[in-house]
C-alpha positions in Angstrom: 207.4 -139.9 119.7 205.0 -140.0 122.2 201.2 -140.6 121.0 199.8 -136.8 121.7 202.6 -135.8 119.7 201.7 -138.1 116.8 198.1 -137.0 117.4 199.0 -133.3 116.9 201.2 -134.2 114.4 198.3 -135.7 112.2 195.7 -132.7 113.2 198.7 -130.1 111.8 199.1 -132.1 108.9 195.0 -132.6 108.0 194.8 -128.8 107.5 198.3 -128.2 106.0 197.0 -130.5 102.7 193.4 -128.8 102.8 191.3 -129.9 105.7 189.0 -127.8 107.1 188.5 -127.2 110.7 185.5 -129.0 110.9 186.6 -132.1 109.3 189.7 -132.2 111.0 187.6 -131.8 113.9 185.4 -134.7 113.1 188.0 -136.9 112.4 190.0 -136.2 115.8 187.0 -136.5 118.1 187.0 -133.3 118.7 183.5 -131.6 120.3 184.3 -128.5 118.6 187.3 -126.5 116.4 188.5 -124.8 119.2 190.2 -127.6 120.7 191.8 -128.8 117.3 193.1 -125.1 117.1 195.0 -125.9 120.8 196.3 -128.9 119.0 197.0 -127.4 115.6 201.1 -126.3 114.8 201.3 -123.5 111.8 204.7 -124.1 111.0 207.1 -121.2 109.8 206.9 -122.6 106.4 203.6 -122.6 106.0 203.4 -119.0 107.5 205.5 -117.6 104.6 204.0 -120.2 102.1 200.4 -118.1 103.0 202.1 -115.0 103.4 203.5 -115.5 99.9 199.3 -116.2 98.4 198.4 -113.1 99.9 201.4 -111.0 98.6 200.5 -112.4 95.4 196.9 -112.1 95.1 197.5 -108.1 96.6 199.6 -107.7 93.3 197.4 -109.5 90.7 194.3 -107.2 92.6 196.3 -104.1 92.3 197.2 -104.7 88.5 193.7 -105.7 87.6 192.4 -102.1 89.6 194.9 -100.4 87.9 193.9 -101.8 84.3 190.2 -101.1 85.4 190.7 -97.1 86.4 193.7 -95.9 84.2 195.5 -93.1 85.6 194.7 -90.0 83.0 197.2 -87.8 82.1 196.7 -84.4 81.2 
């Protein structure tokens, strides 16, 4: 592998376990985020992984606004 793949490789992988944009940043040497976002890889599993929170959190919100305004029946 060639080192600017193992260097992507390691940006991707800051962020995939939590790192921010700025620290990943930081840590690459970058002078801004913009350039770790040319360098950054959202993989196809992580896509549906975040597609998957949101789905989630959209159901728990609609439950809980449902349970807040109950439909009245007369």
């Amino acid at each position: 592998m060639a080192p600017h793949s193992l260097r992507r490789t390691n940006i991707t992988w800051r962020q995939e376990v939590g790192g921010s944009s700025s620290e990943t940043s930081r840590i690459a040497g970058h002078a801004n985020t913009k350039m770790t976002e040319e360098y950054t890889v959202v993989r196809l599993k992580r896509q549906e992984e975040l597609t998957r929170r949101i789905q989630g959190r959209r159901a728990k919100e609609a439950k809980r606004s449902k349970n807040l305004n109950p439909v009245k029946i007369a």
